[in-house]
N, C-alpha and C positions, 0 to 999 in steps of 0.2 A: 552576231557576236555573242559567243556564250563562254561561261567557263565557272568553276568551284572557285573556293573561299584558296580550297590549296593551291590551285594551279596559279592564280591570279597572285596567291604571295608569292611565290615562286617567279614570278614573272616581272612582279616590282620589287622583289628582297633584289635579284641581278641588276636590276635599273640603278637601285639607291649603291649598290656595290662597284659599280663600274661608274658612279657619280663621284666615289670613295668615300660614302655617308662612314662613318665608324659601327655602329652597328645596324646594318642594313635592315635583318630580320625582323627585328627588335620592333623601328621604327615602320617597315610596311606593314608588318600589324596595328599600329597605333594609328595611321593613315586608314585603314581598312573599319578600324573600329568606327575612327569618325565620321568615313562613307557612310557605312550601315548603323550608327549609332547604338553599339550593344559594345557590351564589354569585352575585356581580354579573351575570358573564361569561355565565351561563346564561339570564338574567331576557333579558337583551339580544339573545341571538342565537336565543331562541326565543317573539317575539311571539305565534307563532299558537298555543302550548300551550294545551290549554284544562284550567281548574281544576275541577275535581270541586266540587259542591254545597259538601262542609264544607267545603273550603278557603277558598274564595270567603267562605262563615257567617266562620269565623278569622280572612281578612285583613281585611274590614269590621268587624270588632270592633277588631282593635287600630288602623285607620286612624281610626275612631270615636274613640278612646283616646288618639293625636295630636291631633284636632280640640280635643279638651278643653286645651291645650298640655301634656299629661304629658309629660314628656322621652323623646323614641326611644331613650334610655339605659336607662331603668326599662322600658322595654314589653320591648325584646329582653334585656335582663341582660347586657350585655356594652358596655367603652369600650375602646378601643386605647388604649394611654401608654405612650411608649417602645419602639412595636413589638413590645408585648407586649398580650395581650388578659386584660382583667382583669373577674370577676364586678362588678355594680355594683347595690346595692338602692334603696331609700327610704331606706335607714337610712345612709349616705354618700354625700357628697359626688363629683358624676359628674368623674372626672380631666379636664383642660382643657392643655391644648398649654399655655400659658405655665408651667404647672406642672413640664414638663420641663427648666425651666431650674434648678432646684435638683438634678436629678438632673446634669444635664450639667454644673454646677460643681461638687459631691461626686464626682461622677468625674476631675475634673481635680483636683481637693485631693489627693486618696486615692490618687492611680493609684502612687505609691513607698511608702505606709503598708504595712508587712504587717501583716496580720489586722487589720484597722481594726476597732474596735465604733462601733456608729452608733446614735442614739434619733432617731427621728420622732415626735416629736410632735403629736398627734391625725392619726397613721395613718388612719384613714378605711379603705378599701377596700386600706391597702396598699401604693399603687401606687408610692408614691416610695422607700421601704426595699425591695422586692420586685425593683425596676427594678436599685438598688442591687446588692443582694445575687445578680442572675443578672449582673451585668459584673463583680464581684469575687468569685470561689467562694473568697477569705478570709478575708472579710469576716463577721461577724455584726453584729446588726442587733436595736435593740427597738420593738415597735410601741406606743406610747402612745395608750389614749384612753380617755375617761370613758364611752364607750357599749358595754355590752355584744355589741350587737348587731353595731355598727362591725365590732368584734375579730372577732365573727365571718365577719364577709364577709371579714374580712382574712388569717385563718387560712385559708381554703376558697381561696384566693389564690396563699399561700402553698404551699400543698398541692401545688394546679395547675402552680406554676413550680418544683418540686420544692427550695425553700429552706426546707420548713417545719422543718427540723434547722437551721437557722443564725438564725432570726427568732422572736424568741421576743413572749408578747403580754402588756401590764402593764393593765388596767382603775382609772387612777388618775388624777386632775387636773394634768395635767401632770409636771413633778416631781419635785411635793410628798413622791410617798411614797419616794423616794432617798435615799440618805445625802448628805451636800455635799462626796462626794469626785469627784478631776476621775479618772474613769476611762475617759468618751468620747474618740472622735477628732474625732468630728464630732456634731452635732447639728443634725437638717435638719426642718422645719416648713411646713406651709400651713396657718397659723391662723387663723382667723378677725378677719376684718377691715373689716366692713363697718359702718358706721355704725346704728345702733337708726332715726335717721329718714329713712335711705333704702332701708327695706326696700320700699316702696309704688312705687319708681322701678328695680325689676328688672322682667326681665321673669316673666311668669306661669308660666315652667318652672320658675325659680328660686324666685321669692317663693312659690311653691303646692306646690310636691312637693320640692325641695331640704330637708335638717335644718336649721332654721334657728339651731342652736348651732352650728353649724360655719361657719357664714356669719356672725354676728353680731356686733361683739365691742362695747357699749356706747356711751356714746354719740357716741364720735368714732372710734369701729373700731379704737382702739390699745390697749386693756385688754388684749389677750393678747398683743401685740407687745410693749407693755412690759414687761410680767413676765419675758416673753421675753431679753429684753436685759438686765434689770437682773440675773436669775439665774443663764443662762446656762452663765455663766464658771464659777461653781463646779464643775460635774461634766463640766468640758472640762480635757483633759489642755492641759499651756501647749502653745501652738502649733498648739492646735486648733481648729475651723471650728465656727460656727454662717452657718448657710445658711435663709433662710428667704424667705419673698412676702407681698407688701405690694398693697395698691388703688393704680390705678395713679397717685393724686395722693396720696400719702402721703409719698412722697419725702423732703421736708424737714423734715417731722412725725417721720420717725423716726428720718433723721441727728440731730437735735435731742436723743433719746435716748440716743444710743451715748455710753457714756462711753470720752472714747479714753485714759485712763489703765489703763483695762483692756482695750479693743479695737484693733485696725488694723481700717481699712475697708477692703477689700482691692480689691473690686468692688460695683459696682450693676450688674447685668445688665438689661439691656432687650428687650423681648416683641417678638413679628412687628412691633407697631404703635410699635418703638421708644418707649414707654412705660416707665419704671423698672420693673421687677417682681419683683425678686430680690434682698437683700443676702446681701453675703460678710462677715463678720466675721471675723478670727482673735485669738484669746486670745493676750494679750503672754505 
């Protein structure tokens, strides 16, 4: 069993294409790189390599692995967010670019806070407290979430971007297990929000290997949105920020919520696809 770097993409770009990956090419290079463990730029400028037996055995298994639509996230362990490369399991949720816009507005909230404390709630892998905590070295930071396992990927995260002395991890539902004092700056969220009857209308990356506690939130996807809102305030010092993401038609489902006797709407930010994605709240 022999073959080049080209023939071999050529041989899994058809696989991922008739799997109906969206950009076949794209991703059997990305597969190919983390076979051989070298960059893009390498894969590119030398077609004619030829792969040795088990390499060739390795990349047909994980392009195998693709085909099935397991996400190129879980196959290679690794998603970029915020320009940072972050571990990513089964057990969290894979980081998604619109998610960066709660980092980019806690950054803009926070940039004259000193020593900001921050709770993410349902941390996941991390990625938004982590993101946090390497643009403010004054900042500390709590990671919240009910899966043990999350916390873990989140800690190994932590580790990696050398914040794990500033990010500490809580294994609790939200919260619940806090006193009701406002001692946050900020409190920032990607909670789940997806509707219970439109899990059948994701696609099969998402509906099949994503947590689906982290995607889910009952039956109109605002169960953890509103808790969210209605609690909040209590453990935000006055003047302080909850930041969180929303499906992108929830918009007025969750102004509908905010009570502005205790909140200012500050912003609603909008995704590449100008889509609502992100509110700002501040505590009156």
């Amino acid at each position: 069993m022999n073959g080049s770097i080209g023939k071999i993409l050529s041989e899994a770009t058809a696989a991922l294409q008739t799997a109906e990956i969206t950009e076949p090419r794209k991703e059997a290079a990305s597969l190919l790189m983390h076979t051989l463990n070298v960059e893009r730029a390498f894969v590119i400028a030398h077609p004619e390599r030829e792969l040795s037996p088990d390499e060739i055995l390795r990349f047909r298994e994980v392009v195998a692995r693709r085909a099935t639509r397991e996400p190129l996230q879980y196959i290679t362990g690794v998603q970029e967010f915020f320009n940072l490369k972050f571990a990513v399991t089964p057990n969290v949720l894979i980081p998604r670019p619109e998610t960066e816009l709660i980092v980019e507005a806690a950054l803009d909230l926070l940039g004259s806070t000193n020593a900001p404390l921050i709770a993410d709630i349902g941390t996941g892998s991390g990625c938004i407290a982590i993101s946090l905590l390497h643009k403010m070295p004054r900042a500390h930071a709590i990671g919240i979430d009910i899966s043990a396992s999350a916390l873990a990927v989140a800690h190994r995260n932590a580790e990696q971007h050398a914040v794990s002395g500033r990010f500490a991890l809580a294994q609790v539902d939200g919260l619940s297990a806090f006193p009701a004092r406002p001692i946050f700056s900020a409190i920032v969220s990607n909670p789940p929000y997806i509707p219970a009857g439109e899990i059948d209308t994701l696609q099969p990356e998402v509906r099949e290997y994503e947590p689906l506690s982290a995607l889910v939130a009952g039956k109109d996807g605002l169960s953890h949105i509103r808790i969210l809102v209605r609690d909040a305030a209590r453990f935000l010092r006055t003047g302080g920020y909850l930041t969180f993401e929303i499906g992108f038609d929830q918009k007025d489902a969750v102004k509908a919520l905010v009570d502005l006797t205790i909140w200012d709407l500050v912003e609603i930010k909008n995704d590449l696809q100008n889509l609502p994605r992100v509110f700002v709240l501040r505590k009156k």
